[in-house]
PQR file of N, CA, C, O and H, with PARSE charges and radii, in Angstrom:
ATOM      1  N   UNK A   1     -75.222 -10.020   4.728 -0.4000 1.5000
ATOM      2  CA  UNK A   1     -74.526 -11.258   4.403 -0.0000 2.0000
ATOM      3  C   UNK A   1     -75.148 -11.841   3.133  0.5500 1.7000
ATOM      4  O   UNK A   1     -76.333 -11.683   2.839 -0.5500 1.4000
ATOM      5  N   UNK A   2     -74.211 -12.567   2.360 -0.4000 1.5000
ATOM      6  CA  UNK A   2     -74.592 -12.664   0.664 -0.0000 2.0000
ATOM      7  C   UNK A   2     -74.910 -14.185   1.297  0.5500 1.7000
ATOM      8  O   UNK A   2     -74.247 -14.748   2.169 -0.5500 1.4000
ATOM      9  H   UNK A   2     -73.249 -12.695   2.600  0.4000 1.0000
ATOM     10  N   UNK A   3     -76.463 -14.847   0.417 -0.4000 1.5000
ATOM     11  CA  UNK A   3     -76.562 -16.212   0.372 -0.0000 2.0000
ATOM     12  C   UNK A   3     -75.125 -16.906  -0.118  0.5500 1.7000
ATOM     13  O   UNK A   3     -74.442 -16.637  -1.107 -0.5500 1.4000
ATOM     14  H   UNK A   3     -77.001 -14.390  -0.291  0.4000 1.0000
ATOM     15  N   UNK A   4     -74.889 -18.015   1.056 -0.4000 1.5000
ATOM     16  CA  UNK A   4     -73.893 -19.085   0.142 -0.0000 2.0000
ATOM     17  C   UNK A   4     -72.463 -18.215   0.730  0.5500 1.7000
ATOM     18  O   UNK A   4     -71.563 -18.505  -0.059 -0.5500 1.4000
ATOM     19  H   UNK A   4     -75.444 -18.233   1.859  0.4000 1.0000
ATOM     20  N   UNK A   5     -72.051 -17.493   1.553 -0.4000 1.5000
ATOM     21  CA  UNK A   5     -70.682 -16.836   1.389 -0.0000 2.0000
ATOM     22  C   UNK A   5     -70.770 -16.578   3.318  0.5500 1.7000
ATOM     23  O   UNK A   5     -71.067 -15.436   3.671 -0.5500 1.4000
ATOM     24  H   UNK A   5     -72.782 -17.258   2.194  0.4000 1.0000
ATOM     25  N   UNK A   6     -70.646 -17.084   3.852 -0.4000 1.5000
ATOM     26  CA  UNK A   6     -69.909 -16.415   5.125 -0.0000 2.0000
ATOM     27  C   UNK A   6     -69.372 -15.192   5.341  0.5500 1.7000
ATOM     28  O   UNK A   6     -68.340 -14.874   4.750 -0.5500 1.4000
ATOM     29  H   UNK A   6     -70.404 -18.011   3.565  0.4000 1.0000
ATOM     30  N   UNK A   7     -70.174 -14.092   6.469 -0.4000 1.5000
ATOM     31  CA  UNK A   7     -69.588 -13.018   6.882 -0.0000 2.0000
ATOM     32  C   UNK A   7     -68.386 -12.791   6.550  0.5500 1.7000
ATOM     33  O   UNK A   7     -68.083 -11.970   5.685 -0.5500 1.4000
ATOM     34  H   UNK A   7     -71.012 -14.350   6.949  0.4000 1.0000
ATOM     35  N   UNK A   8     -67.440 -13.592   7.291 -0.4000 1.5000
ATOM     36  CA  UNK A   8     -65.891 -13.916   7.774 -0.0000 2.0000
ATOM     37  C   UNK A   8     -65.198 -14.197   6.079  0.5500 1.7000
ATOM     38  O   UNK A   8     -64.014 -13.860   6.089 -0.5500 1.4000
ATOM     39  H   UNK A   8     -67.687 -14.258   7.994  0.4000 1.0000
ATOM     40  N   UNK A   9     -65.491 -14.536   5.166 -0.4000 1.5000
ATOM     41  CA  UNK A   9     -65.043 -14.635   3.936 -0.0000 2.0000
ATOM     42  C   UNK A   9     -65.093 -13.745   3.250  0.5500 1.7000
ATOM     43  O   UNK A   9     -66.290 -13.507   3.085 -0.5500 1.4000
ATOM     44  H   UNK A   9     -66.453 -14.810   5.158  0.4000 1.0000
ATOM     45  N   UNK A  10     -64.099 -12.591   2.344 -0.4000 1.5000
ATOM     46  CA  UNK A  10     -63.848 -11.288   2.302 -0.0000 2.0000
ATOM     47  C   UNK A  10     -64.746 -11.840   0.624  0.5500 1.7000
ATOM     48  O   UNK A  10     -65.147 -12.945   0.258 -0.5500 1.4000
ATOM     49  H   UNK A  10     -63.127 -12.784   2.479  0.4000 1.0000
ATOM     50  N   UNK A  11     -64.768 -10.711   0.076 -0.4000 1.5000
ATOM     51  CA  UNK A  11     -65.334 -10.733  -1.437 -0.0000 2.0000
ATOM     52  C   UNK A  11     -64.129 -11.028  -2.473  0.5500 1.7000
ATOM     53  O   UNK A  11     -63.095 -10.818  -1.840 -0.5500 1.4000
ATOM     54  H   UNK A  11     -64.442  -9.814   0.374  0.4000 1.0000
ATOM     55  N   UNK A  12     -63.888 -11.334  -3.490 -0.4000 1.5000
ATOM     56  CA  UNK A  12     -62.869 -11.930  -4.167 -0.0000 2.0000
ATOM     57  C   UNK A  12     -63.315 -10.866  -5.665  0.5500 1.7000
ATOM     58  O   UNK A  12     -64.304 -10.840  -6.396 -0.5500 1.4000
ATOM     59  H   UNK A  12     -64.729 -11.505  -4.004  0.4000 1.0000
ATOM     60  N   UNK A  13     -62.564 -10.407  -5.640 -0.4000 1.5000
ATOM     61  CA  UNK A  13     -62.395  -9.286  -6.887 -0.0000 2.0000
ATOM     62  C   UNK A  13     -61.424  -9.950  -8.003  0.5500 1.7000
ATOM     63  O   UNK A  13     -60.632 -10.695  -7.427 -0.5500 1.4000
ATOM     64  H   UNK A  13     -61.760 -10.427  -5.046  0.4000 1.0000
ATOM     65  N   UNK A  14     -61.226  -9.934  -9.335 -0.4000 1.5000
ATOM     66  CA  UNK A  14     -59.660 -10.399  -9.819 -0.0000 2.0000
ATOM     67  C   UNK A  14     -59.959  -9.330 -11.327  0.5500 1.7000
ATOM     68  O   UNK A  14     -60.955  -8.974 -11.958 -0.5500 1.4000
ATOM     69  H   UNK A  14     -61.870  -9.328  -9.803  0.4000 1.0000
ATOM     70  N   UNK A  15     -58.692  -9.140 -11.405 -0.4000 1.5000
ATOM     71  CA  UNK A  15     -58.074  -8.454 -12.783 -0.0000 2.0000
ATOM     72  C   UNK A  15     -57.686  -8.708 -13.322  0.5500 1.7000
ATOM     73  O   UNK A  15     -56.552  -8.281 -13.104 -0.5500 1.4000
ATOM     74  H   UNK A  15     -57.883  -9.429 -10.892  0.4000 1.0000
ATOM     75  N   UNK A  16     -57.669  -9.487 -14.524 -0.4000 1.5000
ATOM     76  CA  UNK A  16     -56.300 -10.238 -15.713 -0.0000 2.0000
ATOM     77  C   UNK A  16     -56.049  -8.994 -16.394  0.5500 1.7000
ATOM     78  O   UNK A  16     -56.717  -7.993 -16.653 -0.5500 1.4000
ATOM     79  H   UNK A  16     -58.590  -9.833 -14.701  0.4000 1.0000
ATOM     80  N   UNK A  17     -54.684  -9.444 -16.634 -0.4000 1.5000
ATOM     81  CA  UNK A  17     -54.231  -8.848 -17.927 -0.0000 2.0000
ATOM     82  C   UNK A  17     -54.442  -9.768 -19.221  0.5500 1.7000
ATOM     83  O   UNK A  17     -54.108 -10.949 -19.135 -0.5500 1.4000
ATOM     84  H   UNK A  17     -54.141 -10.257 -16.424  0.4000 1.0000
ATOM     85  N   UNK A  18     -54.902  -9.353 -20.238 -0.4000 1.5000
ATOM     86  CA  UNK A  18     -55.016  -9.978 -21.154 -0.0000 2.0000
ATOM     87  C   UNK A  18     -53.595  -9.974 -22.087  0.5500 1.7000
ATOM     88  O   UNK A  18     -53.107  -8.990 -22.642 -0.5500 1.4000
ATOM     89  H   UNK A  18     -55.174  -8.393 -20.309  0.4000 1.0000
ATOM     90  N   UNK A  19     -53.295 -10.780 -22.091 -0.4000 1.5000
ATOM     91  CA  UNK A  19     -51.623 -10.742 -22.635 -0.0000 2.0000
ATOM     92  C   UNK A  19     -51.690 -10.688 -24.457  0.5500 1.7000
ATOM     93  O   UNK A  19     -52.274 -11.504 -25.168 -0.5500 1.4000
ATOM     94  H   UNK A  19     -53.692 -11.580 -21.639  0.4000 1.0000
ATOM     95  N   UNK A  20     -50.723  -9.189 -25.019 -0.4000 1.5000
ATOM     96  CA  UNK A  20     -50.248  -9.131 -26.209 -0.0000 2.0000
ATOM     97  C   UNK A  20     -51.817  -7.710 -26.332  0.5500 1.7000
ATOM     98  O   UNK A  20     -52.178  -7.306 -27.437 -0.5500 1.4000
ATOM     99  H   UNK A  20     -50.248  -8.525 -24.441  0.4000 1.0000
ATOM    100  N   UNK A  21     -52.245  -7.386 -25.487 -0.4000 1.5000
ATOM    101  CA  UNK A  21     -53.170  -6.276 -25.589 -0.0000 2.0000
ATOM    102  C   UNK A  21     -52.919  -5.316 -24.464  0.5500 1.7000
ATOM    103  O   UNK A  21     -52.158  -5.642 -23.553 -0.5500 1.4000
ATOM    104  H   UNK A  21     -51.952  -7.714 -24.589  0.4000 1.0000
ATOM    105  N   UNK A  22     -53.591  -4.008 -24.481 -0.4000 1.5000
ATOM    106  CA  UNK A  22     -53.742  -3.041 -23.024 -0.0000 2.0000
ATOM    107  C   UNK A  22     -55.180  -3.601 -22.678  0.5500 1.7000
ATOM    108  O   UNK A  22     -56.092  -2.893 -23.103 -0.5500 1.4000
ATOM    109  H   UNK A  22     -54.210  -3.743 -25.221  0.4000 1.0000
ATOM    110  N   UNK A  23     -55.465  -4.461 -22.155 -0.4000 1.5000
ATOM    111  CA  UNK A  23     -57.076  -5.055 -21.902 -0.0000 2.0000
ATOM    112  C   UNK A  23     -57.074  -5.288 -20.939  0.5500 1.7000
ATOM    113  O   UNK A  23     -56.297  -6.236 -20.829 -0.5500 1.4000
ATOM    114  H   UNK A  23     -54.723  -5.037 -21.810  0.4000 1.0000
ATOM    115  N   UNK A  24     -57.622  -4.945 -19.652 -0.4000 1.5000
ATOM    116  CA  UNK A  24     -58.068  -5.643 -18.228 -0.0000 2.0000
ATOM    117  C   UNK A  24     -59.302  -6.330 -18.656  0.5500 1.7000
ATOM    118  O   UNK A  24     -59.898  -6.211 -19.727 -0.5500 1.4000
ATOM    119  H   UNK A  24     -58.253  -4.175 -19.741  0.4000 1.0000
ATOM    120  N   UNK A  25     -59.571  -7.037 -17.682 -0.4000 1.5000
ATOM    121  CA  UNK A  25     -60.621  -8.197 -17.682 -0.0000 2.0000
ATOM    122  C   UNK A  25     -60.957  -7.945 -16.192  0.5500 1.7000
ATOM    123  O   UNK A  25     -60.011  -8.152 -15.431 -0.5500 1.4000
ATOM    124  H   UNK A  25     -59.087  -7.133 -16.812  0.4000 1.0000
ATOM    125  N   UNK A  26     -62.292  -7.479 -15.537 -0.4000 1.5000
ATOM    126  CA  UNK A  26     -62.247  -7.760 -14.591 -0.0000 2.0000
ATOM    127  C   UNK A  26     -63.286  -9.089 -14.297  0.5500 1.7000
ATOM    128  O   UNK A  26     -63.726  -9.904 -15.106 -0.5500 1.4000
ATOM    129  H   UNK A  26     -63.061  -7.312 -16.155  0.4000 1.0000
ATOM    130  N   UNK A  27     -63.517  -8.980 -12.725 -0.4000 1.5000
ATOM    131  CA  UNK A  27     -64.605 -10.240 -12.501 -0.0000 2.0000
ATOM    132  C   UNK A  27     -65.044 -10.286 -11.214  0.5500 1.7000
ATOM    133  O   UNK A  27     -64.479 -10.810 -10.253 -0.5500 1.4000
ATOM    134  H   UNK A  27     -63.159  -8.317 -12.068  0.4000 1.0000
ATOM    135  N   UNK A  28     -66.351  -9.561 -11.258 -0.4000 1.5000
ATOM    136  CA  UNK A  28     -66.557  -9.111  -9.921 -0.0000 2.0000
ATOM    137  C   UNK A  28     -66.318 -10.379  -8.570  0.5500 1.7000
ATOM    138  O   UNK A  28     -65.396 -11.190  -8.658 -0.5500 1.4000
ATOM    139  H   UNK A  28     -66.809  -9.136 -12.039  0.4000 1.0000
ATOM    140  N   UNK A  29     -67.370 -10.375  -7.273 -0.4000 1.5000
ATOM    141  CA  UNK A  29     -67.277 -11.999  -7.251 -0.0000 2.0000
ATOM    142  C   UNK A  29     -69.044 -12.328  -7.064  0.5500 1.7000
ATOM    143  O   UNK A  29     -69.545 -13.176  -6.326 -0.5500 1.4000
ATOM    144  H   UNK A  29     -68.119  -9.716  -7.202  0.4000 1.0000
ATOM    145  N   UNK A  30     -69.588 -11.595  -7.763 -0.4000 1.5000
ATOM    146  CA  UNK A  30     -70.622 -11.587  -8.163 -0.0000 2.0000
ATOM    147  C   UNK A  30     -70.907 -12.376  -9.678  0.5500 1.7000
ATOM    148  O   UNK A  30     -71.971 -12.984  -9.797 -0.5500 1.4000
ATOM    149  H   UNK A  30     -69.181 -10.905  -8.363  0.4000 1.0000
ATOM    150  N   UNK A  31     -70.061 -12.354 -10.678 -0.4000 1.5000
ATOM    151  CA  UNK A  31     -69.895 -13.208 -11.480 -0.0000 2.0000
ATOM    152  C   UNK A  31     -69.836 -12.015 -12.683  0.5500 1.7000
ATOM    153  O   UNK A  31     -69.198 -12.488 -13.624 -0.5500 1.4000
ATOM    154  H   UNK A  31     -69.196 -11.861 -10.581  0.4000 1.0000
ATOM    155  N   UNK A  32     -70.204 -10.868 -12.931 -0.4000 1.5000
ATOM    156  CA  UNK A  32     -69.931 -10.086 -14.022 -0.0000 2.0000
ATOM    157  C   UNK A  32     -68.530  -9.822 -14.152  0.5500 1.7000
ATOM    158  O   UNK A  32     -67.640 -10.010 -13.322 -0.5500 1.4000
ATOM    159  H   UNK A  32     -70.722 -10.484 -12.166  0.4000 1.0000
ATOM    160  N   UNK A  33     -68.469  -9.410 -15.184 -0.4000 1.5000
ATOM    161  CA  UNK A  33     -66.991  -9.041 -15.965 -0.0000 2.0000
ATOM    162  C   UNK A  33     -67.422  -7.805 -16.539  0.5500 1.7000
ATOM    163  O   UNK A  33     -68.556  -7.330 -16.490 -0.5500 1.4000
ATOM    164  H   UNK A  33     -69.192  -9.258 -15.858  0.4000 1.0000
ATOM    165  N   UNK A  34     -66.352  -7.306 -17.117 -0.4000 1.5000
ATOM    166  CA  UNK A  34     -66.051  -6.352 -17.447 -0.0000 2.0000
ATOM    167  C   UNK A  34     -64.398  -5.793 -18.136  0.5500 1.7000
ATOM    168  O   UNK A  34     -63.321  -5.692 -17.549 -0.5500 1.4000
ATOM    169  H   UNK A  34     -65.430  -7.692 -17.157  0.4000 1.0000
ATOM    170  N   UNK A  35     -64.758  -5.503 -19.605 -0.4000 1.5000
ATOM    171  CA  UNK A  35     -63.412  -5.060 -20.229 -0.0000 2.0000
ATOM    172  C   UNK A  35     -63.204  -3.540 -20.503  0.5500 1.7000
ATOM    173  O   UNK A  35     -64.080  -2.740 -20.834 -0.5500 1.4000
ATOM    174  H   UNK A  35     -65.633  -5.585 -20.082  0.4000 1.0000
ATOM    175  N   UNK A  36     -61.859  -3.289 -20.300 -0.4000 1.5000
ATOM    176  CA  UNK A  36     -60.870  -1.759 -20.339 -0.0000 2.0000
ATOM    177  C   UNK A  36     -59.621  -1.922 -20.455  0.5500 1.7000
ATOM    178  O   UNK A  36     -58.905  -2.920 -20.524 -0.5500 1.4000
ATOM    179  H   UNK A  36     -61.148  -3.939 -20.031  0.4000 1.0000
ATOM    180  N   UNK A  37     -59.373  -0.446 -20.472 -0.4000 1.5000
ATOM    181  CA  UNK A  37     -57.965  -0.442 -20.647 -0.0000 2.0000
ATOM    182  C   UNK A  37     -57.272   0.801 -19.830  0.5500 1.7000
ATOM    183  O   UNK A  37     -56.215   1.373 -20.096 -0.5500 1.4000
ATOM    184  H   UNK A  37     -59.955   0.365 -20.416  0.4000 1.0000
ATOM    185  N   UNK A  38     -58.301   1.072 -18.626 -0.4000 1.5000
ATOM    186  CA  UNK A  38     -57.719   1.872 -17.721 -0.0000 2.0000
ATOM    187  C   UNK A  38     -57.940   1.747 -16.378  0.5500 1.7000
ATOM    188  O   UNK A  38     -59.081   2.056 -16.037 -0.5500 1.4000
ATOM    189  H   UNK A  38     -59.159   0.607 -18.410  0.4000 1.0000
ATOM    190  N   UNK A  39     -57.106   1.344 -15.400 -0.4000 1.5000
ATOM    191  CA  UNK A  39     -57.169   0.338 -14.477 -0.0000 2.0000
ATOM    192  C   UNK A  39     -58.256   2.084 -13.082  0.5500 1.7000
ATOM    193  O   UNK A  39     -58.851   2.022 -12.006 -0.5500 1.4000
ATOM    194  H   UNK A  39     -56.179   1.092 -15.676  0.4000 1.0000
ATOM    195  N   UNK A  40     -58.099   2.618 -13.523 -0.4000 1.5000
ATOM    196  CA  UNK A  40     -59.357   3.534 -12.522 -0.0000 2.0000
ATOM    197  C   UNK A  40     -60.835   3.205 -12.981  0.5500 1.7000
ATOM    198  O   UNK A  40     -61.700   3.098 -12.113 -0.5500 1.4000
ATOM    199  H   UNK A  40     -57.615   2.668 -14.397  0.4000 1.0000
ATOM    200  N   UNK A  41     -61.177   3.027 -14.422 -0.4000 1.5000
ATOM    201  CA  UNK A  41     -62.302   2.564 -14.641 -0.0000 2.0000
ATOM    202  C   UNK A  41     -62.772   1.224 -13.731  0.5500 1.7000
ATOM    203  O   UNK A  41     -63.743   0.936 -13.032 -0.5500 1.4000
ATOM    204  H   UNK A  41     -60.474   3.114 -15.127  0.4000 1.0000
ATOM    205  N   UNK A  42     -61.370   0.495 -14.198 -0.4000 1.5000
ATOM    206  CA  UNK A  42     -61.715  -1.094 -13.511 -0.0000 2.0000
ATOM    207  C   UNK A  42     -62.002  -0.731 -11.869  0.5500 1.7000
ATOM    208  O   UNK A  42     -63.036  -1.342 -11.600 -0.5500 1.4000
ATOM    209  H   UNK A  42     -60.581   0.729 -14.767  0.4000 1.0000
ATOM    210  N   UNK A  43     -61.791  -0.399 -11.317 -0.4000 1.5000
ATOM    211  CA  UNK A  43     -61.558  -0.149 -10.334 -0.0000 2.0000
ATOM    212  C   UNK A  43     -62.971   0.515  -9.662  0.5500 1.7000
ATOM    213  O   UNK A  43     -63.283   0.072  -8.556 -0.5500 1.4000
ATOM    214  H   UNK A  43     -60.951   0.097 -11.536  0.4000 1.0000
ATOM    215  N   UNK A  44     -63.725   1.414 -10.188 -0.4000 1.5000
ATOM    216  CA  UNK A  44     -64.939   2.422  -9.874 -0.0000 2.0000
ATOM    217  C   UNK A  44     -65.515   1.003 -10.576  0.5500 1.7000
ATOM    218  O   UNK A  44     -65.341   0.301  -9.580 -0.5500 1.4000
ATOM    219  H   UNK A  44     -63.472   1.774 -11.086  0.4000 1.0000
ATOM    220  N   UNK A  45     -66.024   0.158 -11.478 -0.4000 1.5000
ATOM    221  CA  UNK A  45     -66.734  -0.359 -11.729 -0.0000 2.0000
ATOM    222  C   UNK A  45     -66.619  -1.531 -10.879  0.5500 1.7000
ATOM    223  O   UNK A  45     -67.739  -1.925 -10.557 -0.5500 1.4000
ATOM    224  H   UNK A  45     -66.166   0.728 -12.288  0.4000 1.0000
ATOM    225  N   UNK A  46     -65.752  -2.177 -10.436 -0.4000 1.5000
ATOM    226  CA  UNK A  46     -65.732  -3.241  -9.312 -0.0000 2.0000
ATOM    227  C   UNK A  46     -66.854  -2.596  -7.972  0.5500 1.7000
ATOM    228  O   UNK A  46     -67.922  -3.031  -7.542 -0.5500 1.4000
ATOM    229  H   UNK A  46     -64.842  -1.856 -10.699  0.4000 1.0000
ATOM    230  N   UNK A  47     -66.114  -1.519  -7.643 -0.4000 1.5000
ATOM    231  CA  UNK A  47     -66.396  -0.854  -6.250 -0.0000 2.0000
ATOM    232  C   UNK A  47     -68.090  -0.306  -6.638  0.5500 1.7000
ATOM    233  O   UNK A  47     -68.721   0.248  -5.737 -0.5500 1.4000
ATOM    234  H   UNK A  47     -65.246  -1.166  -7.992  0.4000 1.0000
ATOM    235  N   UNK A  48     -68.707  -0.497  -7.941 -0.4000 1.5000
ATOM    236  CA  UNK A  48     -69.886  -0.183  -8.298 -0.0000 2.0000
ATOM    237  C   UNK A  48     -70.993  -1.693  -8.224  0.5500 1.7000
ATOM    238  O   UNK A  48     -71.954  -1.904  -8.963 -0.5500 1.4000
ATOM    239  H   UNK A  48     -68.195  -0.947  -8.672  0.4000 1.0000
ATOM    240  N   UNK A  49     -70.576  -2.425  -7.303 -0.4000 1.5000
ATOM    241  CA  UNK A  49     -71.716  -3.873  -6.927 -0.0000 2.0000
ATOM    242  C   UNK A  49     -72.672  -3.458  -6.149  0.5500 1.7000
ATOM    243  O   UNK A  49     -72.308  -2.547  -5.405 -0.5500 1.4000
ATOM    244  H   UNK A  49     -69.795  -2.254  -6.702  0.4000 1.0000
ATOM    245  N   UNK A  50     -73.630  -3.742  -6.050 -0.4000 1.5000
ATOM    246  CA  UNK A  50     -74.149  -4.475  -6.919 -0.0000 2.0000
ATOM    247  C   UNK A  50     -74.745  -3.967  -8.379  0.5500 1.7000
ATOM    248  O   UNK A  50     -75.043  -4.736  -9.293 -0.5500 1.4000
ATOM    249  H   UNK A  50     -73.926  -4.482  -6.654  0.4000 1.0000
ATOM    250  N   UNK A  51     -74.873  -2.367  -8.427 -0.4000 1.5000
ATOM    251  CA  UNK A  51     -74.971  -1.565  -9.532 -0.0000 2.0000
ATOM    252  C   UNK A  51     -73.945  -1.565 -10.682  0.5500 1.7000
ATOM    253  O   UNK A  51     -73.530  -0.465 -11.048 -0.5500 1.4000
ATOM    254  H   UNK A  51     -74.631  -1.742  -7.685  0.4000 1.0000
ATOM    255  N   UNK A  52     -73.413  -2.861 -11.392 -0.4000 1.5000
ATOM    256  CA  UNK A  52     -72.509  -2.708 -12.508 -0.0000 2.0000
ATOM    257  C   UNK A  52     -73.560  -1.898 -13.392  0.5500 1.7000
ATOM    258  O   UNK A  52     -74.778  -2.020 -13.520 -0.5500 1.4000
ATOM    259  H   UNK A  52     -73.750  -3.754 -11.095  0.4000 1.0000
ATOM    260  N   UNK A  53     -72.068  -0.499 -14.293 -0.4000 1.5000
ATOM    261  CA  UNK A  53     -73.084   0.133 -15.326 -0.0000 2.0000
ATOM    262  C   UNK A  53     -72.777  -1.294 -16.602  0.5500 1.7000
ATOM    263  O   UNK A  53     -71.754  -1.946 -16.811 -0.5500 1.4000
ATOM    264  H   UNK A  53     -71.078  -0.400 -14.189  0.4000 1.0000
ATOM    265  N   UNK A  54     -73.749  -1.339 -17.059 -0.4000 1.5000
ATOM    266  CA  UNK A  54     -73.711  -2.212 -18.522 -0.0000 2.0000
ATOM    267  C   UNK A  54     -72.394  -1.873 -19.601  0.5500 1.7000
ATOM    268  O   UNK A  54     -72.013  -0.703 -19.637 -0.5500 1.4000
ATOM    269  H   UNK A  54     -74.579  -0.809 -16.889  0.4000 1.0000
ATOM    270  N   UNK A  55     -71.954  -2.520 -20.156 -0.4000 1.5000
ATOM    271  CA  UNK A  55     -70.900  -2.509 -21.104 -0.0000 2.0000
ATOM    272  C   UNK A  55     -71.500  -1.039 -21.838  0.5500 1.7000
ATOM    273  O   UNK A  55     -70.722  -0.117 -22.083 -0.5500 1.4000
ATOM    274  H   UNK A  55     -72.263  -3.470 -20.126  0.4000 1.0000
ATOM    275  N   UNK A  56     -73.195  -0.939 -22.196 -0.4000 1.5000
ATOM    276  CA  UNK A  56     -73.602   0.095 -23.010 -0.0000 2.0000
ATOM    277  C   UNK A  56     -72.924   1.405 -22.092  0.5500 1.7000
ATOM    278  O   UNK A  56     -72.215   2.362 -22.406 -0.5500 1.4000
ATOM    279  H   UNK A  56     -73.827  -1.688 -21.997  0.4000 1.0000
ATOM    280  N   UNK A  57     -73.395   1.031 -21.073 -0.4000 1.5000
ATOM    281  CA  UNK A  57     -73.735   2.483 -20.330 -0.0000 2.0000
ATOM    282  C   UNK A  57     -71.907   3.308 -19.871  0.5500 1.7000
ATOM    283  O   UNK A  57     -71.627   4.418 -19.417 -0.5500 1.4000
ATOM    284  H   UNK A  57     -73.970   0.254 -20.818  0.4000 1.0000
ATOM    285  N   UNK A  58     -71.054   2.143 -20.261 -0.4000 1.5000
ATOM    286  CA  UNK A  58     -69.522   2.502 -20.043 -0.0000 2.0000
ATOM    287  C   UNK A  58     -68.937   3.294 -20.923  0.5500 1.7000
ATOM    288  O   UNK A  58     -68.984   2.864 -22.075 -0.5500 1.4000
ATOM    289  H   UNK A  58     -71.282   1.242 -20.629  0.4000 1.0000
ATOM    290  N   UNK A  59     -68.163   4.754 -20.704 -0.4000 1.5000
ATOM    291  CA  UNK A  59     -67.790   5.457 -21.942 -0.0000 2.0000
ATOM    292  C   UNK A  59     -66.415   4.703 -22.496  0.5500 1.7000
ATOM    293  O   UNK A  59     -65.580   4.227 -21.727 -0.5500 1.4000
ATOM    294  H   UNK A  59     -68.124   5.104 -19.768  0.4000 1.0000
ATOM    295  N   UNK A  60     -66.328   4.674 -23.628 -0.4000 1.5000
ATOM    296  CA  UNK A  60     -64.836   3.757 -23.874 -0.0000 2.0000
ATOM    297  C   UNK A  60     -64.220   4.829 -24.364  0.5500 1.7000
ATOM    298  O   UNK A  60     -63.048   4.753 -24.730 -0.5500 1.4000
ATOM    299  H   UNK A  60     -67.007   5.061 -24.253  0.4000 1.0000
TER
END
């Protein structure tokens, strides 16, 4: 159980689209972000908490 968050309260993930680009935005609910433009990346890097790889360590 995460300080501050109740068992019973699911984790809150979100994805924008960044509008007039191919850009996801993610946001863990851990508070990192993370930008792409291929929604499987977004996706393995969400499901990668508490281990986000660094913007460096991401192949673009």
């Amino acid at each position: 159980m995460s300080a501050g968050r109740p068992s019973s309260t699911p984790a809150v993930l979100r994805v924008r689209w960044l509008p007039g680009t191919d850009v996801l935005l993610g946001t863990c609910h851990c508070g990192a972000e993370h930008e792409c433009q291929d929604p499987v990346e977004m996706w393995d890097w969400m499901h990668a908490h508490p281990d986000h790889p660094t913007r460096e360590e991401v192949p673009r």
